[in-house]
C-alpha positions in Angstrom: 137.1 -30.7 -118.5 138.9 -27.9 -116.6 136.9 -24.8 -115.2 138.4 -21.6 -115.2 141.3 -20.3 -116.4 144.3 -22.9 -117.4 146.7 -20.5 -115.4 145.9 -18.7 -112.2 147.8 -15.6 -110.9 147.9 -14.4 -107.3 149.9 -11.2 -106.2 150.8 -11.2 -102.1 153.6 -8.7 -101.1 155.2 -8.6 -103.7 155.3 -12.0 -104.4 153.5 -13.7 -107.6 152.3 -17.2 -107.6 151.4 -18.5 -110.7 149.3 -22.3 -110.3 149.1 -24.4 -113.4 145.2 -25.0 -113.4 144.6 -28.6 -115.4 144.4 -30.5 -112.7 142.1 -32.8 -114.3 145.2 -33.6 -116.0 147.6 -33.6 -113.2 148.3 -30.2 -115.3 150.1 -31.4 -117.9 150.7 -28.8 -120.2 148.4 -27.6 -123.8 149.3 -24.8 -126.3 146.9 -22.8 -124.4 149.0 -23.1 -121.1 152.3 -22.7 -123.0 151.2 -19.7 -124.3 149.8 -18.1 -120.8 152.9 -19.0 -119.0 154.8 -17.3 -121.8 152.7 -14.6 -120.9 153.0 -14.6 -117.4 156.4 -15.1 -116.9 157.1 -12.3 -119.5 154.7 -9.9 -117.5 156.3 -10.9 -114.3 160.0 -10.0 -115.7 158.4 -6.5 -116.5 156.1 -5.3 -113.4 158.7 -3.7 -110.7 155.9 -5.0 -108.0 156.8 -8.7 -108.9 159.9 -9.5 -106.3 159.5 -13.3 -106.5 157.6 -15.7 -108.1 156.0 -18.5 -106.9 155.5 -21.8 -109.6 153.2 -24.6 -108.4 150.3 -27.0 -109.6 146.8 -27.2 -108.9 144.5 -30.3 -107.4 147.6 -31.7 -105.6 150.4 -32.3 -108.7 152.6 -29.9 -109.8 152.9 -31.3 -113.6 152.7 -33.8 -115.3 154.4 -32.3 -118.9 153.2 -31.5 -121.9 150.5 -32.9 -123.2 151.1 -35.0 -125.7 147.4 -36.9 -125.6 145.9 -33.9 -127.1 145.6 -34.1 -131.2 147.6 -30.7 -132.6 148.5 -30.4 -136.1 151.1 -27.3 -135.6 154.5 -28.4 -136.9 156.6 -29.6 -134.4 159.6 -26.8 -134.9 156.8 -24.6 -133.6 155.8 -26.4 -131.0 159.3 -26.4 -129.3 159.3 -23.2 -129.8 156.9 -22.1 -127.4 158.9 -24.9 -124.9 162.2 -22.8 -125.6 160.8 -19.2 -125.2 159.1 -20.2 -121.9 162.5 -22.0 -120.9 164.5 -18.9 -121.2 161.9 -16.8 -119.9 162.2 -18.7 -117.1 165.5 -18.6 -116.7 166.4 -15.2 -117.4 163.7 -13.8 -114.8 165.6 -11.1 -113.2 163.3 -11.6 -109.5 164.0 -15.0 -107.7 162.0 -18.1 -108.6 160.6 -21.0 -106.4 158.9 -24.1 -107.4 156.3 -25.7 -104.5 156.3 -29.4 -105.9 153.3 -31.4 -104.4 152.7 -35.1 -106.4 154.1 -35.6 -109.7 156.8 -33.3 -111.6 157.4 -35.3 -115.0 159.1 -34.4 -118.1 159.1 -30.7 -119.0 157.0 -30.7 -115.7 160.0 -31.8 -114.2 162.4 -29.5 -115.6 159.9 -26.4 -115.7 161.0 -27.0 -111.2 164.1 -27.0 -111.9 164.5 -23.7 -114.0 163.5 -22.2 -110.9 166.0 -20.9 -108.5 164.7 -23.2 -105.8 162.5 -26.2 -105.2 160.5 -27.0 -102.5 158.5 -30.7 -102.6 156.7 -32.6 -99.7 158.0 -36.2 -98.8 155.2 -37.3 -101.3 156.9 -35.7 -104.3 157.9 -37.9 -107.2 160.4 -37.2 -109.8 160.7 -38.4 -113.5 162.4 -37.8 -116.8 159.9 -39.6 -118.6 161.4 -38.4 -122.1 162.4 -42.1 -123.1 159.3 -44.0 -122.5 157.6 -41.7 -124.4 160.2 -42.3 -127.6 161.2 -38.7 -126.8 164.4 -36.7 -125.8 165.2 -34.3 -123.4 163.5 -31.1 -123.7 162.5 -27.5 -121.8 166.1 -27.4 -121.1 167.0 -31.0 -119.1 169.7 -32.0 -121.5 171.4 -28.2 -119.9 170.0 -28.4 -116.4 170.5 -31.7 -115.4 174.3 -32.6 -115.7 175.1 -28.7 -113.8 172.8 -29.8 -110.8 174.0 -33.7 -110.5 176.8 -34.3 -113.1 177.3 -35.9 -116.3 176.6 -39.4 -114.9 173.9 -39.1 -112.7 172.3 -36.9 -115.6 172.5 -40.0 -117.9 171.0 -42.4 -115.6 168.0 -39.9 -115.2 167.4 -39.6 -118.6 168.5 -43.0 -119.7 166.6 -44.9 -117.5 163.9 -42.7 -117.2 163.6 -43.8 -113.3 160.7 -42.3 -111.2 162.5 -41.0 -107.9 161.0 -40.1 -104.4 161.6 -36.3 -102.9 164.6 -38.1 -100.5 166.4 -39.1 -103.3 165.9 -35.9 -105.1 166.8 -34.1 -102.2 169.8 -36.4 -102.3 171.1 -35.3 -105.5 170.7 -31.4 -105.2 167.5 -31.7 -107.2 165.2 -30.4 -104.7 166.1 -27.5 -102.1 163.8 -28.4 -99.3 161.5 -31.0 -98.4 158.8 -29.7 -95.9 155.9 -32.1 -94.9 152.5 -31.4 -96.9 150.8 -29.7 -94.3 153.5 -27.2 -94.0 154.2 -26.3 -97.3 152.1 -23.7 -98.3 153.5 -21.3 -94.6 157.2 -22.7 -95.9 157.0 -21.3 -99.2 154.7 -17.8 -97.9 158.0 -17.3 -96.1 160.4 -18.3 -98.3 158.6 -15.5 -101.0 158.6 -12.6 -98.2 162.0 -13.3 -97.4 163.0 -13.4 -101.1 160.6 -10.0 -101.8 162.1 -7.9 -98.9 166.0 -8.1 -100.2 167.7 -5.8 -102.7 166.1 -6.4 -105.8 168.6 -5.0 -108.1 171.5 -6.7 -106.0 169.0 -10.2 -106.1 168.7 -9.7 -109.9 172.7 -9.4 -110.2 173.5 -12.1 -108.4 171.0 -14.7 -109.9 172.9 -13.9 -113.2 176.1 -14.3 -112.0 175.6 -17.4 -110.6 173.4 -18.8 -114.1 176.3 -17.6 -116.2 179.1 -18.1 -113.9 179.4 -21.8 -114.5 180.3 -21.3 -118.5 182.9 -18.4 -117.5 186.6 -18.5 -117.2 187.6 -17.9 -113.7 188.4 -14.4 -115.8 185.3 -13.6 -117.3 183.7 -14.1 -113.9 185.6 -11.6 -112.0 184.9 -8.8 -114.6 180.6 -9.8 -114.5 181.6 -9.5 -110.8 183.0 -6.0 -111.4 180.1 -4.7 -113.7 177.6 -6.2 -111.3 178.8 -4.5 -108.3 179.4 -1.1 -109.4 175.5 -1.4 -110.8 174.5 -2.4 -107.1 177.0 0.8 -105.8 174.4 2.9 -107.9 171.3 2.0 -106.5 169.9 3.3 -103.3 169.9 -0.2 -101.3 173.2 0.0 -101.1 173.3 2.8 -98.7 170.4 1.7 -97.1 171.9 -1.5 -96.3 174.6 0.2 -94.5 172.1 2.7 -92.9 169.9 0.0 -91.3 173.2 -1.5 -90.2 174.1 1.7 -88.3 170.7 1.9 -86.6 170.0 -1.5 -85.9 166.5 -1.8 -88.6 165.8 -4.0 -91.2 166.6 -2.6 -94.0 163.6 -1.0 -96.4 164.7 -1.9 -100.2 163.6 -0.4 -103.2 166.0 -0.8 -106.0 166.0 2.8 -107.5 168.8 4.8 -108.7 171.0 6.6 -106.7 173.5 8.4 -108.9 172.2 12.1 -108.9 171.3 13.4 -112.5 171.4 17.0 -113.5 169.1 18.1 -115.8 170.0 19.8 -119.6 169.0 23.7 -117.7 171.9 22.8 -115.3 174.5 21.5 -117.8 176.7 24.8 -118.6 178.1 22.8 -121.5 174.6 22.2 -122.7 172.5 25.6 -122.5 169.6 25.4 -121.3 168.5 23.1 -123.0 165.4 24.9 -124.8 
């Protein structure tokens, strides 16, 4: 039986790393950890502190999906549910995400990775979307992931075949952003958060959406988000603090805050005084 909590959360410099803890069960995923990730991730969208997040798996796997061995009598509509609300929670984070893949990342496990923004596995790492042995189909979002990261026909084979694939091969096929060697991992992926945590979070925030919606835009519809993003990120402080550390040399110190002076109702001639 698992001790503690099925979901850990650590805060480091702005960086929050949240460890599936079922590692008795290579932490394949229960109601109860559904519903704390749902949690999590939801909290970590709404606390300013959070810059990046961290996704990994305890006891040396990152996960092995849900878990299906466990008896559960809710409906299944509601059960895939709680699989689509953490999918687009995921997703829609607005602070970058990074997945540290040691062992196994199956099914959902699998594509929980790869709704983050980037992956990092060890040489070790195996890959598989199980779905098919299981007499299941793609879910947490594979059926939309997949065929943007490798295409339609590499997609198919994934899913079709339901192959298990090494780290190289995933690597390979733009499923996996780095691959570090295990004992490195953990002081790869520190980094990788600090350097994430330290940039322009509004600008960061911006850009991951662009890039997530970009791919279902007209070369048209691009260009205008482009527009609407930029003249947000002209608002904010960083901007000019970008261009200030520039001037003197300094790494830049960004906090994402609003920049546009506002005058209050008392000095709005139009407005009274506002009392």
């Amino acid at each position: 039986m698992n001790a503690g909590p099925v979901l850990l959360s650590a805060d480091v410099d702005g960086v929050r790393t949240l460890t599936l803890n079922r590692p008795h069960r290579k932490n394949a995923i229960d109601p109860e950890l559904w519903a704390a990730l749902r949690v999590a991730l939801r909290a970590a969208g709404e606390d300013r502190s959070v810059r990046a997040l961290v996704l990994t798996g305890a006891g040396g796997a990152f996960c092995s999906g849900a878990d299906i061995a466990i008896p559960d009598p809710t409906h299944p509509a509601y059960k895939m549910r709680a699989l689509t609300d953490t999918a687009l929670l995921l997703h829609e984070l607005p602070i970058p995400t990074v997945a540290k893949v040691s062992g196994v990342a199956v099914g959902a496990g699998w594509n929980l990775a790869l709704g983050c923004d980037l992956v990092v596995a060890t040489p070790e790492s195996t890959f598989s979307q199980i779905f098919v042995r299981r007499g299941l189909s793609l879910d947490l979002g594979g059926s939309w992931l997949l065929p943007k990261l490798v295409g339609l026909q590499q997609a198919k084979r994934l899913a079709l075949l339901a192959e298990s694939i090494d780290a190289a091969e995933a690597h390979a096929l733009h499923l996996v952003t780095w691959v570090v060697a295990a004992e490195g991992i953990d002081g790869f992926v520190a980094d990788l958060g600090v350097r994430l945590a330290s940039g322009a979070p509004i600008a960061l925030a911006q850009t991951k959406a662009l890039l997530n919606e970009g791919a279902d835009h007209t070369l048209r519809e691009a260009l205008a988000a482009e527009a609407r993003a930029q003249a947000t990120n002209f608002a904010t402080s960083d901007s000019a603090e970008a261009f200030a550390a520039f001037a003197g040399k300094r790494p830049p110190e960004f906090r994402g805050a609003w920049a546009v002076p506002r005058r209050g109702p008392s000095a709005d001639p139009a407005r009274g005084t506002g009392e």
